[in-house]
N, CA and C of each residue as an Amber inpcrd file, in Angstrom:
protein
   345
  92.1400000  92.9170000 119.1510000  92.4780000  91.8240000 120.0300000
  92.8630000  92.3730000 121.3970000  92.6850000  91.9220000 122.5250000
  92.7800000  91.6320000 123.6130000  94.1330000  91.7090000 124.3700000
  94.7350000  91.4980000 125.4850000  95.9320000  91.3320000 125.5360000
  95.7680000  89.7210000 126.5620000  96.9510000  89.3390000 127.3240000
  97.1870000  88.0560000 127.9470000  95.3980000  87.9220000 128.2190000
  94.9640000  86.0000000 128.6350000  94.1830000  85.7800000 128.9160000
  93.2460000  85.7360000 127.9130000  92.9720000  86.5440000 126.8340000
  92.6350000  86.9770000 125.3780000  91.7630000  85.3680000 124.8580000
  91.1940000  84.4540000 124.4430000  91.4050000  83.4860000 123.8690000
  90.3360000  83.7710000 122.4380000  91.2980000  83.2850000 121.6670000
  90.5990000  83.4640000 120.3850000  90.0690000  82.4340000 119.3330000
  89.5680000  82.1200000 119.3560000  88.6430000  80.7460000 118.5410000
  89.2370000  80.4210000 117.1760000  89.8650000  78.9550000 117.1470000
  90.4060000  78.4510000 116.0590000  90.0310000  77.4110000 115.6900000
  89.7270000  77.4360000 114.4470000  89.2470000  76.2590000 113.6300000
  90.5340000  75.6850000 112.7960000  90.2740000  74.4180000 111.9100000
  91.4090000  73.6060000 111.9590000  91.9810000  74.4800000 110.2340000
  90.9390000  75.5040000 109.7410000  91.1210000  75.7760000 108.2370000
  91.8720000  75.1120000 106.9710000  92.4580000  75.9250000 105.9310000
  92.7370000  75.2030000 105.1220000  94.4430000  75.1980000 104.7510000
  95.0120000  74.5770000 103.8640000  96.4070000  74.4250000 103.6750000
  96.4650000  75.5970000 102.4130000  95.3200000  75.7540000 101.6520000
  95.3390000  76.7700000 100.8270000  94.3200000  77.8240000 100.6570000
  94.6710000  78.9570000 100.1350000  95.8390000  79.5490000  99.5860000
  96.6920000  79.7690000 100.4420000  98.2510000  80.1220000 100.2410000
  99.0750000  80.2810000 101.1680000  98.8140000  82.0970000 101.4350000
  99.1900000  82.3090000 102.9030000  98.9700000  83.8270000 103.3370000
  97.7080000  83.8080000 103.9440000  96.7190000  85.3230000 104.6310000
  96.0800000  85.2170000 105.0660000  94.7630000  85.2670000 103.7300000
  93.7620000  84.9900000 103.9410000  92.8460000  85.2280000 103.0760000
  90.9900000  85.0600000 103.5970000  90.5850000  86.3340000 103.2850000
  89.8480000  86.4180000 104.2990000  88.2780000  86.3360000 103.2070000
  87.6860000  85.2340000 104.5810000  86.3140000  84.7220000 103.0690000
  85.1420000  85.5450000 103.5650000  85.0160000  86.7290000 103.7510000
  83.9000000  87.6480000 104.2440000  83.0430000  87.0700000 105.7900000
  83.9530000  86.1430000 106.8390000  83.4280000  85.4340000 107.7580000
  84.4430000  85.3680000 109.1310000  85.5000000  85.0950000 108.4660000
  87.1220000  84.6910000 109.0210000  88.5590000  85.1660000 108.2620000
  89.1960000  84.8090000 109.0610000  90.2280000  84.5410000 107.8130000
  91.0220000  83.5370000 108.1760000  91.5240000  83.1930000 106.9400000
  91.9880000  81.1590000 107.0590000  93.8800000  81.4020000 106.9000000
  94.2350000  81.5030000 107.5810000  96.0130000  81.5260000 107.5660000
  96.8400000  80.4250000 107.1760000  97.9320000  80.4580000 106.8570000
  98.6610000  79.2370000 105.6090000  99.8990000  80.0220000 105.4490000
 100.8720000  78.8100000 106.0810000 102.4300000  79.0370000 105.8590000
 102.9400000  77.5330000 105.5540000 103.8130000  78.1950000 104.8320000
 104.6700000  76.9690000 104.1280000 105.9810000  76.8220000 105.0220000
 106.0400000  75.6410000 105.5750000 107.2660000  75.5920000 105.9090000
 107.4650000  73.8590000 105.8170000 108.9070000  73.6940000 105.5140000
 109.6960000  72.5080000 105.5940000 110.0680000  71.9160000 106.8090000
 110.8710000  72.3870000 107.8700000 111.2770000  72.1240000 108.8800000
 110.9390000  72.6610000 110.3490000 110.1050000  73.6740000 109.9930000
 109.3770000  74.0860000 111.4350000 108.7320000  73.4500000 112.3140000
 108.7850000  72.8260000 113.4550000 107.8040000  71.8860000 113.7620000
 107.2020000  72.9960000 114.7310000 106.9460000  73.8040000 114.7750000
 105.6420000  74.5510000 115.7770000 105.7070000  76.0840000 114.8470000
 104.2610000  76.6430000 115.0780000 104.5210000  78.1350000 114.5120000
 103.5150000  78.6510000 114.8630000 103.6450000  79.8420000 115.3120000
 102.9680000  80.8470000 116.3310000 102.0610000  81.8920000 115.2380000
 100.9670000  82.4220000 115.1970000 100.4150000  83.4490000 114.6260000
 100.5370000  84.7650000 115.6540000 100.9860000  85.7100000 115.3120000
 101.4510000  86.9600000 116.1090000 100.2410000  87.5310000 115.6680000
  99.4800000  88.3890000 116.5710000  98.7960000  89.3990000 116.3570000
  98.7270000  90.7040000 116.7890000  98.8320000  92.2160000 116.0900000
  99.1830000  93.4000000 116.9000000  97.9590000  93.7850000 116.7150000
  97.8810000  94.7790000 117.7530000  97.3050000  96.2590000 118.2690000
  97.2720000  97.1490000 116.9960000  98.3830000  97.4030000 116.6720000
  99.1750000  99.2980000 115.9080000 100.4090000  98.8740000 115.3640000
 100.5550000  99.4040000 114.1850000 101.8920000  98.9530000 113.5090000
 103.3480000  99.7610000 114.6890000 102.5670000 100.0510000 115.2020000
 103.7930000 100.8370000 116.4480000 104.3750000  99.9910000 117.3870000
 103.2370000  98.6110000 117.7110000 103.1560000  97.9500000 119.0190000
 104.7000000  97.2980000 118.8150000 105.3980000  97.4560000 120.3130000
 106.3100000  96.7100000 120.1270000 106.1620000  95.2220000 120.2280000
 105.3180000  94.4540000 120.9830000 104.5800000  92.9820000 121.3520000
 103.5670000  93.1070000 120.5570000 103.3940000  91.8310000 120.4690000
 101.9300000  91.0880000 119.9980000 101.3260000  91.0170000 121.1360000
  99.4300000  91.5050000 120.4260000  98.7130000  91.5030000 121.5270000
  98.0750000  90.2360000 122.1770000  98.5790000  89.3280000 120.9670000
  97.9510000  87.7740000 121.0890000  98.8570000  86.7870000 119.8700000
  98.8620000  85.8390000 120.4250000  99.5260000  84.3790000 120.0390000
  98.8870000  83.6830000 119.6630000  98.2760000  82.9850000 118.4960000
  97.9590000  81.6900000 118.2940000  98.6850000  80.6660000 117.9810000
  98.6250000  79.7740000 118.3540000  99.6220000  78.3560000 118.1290000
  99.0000000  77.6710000 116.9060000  99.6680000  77.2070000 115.5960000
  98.9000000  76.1840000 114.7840000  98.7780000  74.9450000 115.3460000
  98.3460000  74.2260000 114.6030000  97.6700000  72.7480000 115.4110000
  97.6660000  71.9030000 114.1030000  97.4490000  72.8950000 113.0490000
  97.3310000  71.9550000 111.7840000  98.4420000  71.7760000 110.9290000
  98.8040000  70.9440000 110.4090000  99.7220000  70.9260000 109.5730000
  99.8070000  69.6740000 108.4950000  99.5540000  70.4050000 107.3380000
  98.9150000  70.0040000 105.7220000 100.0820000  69.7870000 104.8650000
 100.8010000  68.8800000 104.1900000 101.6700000  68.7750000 103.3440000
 102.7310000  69.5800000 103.3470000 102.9020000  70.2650000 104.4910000
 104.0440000  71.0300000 104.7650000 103.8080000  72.6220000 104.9790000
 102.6080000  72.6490000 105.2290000 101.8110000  73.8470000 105.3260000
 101.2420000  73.9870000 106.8650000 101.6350000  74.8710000 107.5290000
 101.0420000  75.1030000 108.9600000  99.5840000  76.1990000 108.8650000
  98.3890000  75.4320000 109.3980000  97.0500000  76.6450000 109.0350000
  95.9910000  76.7940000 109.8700000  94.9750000  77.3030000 110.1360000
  94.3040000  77.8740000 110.9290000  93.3760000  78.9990000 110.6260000
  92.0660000  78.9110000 110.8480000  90.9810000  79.4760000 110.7370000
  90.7010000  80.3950000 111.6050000  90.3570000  81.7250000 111.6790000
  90.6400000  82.3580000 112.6470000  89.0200000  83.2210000 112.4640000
  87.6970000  82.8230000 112.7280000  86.5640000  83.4380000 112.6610000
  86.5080000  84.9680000 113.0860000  87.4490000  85.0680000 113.9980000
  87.2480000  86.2130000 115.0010000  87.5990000  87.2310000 114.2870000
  89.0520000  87.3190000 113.6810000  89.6220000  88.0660000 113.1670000
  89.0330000  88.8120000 111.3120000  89.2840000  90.0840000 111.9810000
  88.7350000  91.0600000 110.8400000  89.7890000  91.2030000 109.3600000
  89.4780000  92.0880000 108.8460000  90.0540000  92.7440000 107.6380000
  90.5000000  93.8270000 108.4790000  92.2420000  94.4370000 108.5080000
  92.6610000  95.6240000 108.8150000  93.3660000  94.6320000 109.9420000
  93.4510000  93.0760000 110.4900000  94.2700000  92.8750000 111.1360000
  95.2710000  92.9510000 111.1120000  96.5790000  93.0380000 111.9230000
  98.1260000  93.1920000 112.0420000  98.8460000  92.0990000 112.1330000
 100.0560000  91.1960000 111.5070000 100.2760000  89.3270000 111.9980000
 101.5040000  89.5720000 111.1250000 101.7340000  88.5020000 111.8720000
 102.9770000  88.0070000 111.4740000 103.2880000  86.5020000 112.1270000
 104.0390000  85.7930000 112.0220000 104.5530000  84.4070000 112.0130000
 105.7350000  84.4390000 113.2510000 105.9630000  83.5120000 114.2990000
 107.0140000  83.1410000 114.7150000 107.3240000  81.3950000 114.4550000
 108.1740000  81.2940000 114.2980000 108.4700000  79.5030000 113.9660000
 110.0490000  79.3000000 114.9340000 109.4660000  77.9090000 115.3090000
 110.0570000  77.0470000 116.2740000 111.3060000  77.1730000 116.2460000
 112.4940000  77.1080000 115.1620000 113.6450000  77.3780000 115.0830000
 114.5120000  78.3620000 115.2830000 113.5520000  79.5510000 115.1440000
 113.9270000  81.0400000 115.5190000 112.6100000  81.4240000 116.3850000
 112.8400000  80.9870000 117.8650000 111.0970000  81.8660000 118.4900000
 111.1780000  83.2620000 119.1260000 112.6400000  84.3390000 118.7970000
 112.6230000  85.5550000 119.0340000 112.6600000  86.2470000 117.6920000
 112.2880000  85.4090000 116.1830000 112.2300000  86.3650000 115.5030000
 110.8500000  86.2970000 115.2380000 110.2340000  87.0370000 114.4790000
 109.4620000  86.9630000 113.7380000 108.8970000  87.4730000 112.1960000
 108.4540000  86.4180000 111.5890000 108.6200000  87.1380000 110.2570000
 107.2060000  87.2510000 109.6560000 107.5710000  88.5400000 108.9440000
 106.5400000  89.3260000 108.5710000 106.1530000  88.7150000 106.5990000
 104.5030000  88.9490000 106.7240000 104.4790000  88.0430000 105.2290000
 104.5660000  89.3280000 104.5860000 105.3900000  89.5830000 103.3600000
 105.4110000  90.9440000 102.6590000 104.1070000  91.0610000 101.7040000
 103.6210000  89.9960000 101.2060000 102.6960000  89.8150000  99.9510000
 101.7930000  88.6940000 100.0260000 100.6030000  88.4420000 100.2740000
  99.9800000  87.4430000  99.9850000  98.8310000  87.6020000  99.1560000
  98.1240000  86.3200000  98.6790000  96.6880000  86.8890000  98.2140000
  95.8670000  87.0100000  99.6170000  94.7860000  88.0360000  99.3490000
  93.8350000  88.0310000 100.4410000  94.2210000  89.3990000 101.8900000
  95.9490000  89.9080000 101.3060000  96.2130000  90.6190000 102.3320000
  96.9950000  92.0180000 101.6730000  96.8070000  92.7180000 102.5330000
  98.0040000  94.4960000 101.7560000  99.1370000  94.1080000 102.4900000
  99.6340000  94.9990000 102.2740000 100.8860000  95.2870000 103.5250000
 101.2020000  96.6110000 104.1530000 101.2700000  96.7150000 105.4230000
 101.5420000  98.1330000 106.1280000 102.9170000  98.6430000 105.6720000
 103.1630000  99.6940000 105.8540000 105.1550000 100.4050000 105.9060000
 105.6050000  99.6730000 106.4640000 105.6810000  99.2400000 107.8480000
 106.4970000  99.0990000 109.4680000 106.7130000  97.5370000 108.8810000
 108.1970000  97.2980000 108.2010000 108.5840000  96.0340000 108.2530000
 107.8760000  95.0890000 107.7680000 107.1140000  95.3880000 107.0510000
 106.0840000  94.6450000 105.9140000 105.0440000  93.7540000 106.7340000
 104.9470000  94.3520000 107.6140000 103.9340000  93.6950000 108.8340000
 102.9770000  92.9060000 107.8330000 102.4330000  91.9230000 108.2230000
 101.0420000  91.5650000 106.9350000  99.9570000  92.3490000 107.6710000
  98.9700000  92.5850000 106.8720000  97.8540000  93.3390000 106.9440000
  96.6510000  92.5790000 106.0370000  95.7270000  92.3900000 106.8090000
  94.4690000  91.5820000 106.3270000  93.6490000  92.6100000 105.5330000
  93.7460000  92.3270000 104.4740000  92.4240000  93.0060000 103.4860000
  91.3080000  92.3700000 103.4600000  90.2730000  93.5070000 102.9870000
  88.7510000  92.8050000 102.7300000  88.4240000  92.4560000 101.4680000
  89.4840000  92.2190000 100.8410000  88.6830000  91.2700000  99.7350000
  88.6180000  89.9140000  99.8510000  87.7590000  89.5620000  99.4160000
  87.0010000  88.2810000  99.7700000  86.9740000  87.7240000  98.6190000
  87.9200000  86.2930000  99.1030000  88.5490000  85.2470000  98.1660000
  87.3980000  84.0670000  98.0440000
């Protein structure tokens, strides 16, 4: 990814599975939340980077599930979540289907297996 100016193509994807999960094309992102009303997709560079190199905003939101299709994005991507209530933290998914996890703070990490 890119840095500012960057724009990255989002489709409206699905509410499931929750986590990233990548269908040999895209990968389709899914967080559960109750009370968040906005939530950011973080994307890094290097498990080193101190910033994200790019932001996506969700748009969708499914039975309590915030999600987003992300064509662009590979297997071996770097992400993590910011949400509306806390927008200087960000949290990292430790485990999903569809993803590994790096050392550095359980960053999520997009695997290539194809769900």
């Amino acid at each position: 990814m890119n840095g500012p100016g960057y724009s990255i193509k989002q489709w409206p994807g699905q509410s499931y599975p929750l986590g990233a999960t990548w269908d040999g094309k895209g990968v389709n992102f899914a967080i559960f939340s109750e009370h968040a009303t906005d939530v950011e997709l973080c994307l890094f560079n290097s498990p080193e980077a101190e910033k994200e190199s790019a932001r996506v905003r969700f748009t969708e939101y499914t039975d309590q599930v915030w999600h987003a299709y992300l064509p662009e994005v590979l297997p071996g991507q770097l992400y993590g979540y910011r949400a509306s209530q806390l927008p200087t933290k960000i949290f990292w998914e430790s485990s999903c289907e569809g993803c590994g996890v790096s050392s550095r703070n359980s960053m999520g990490l997009v695997d290539r297996t194809v769900y």
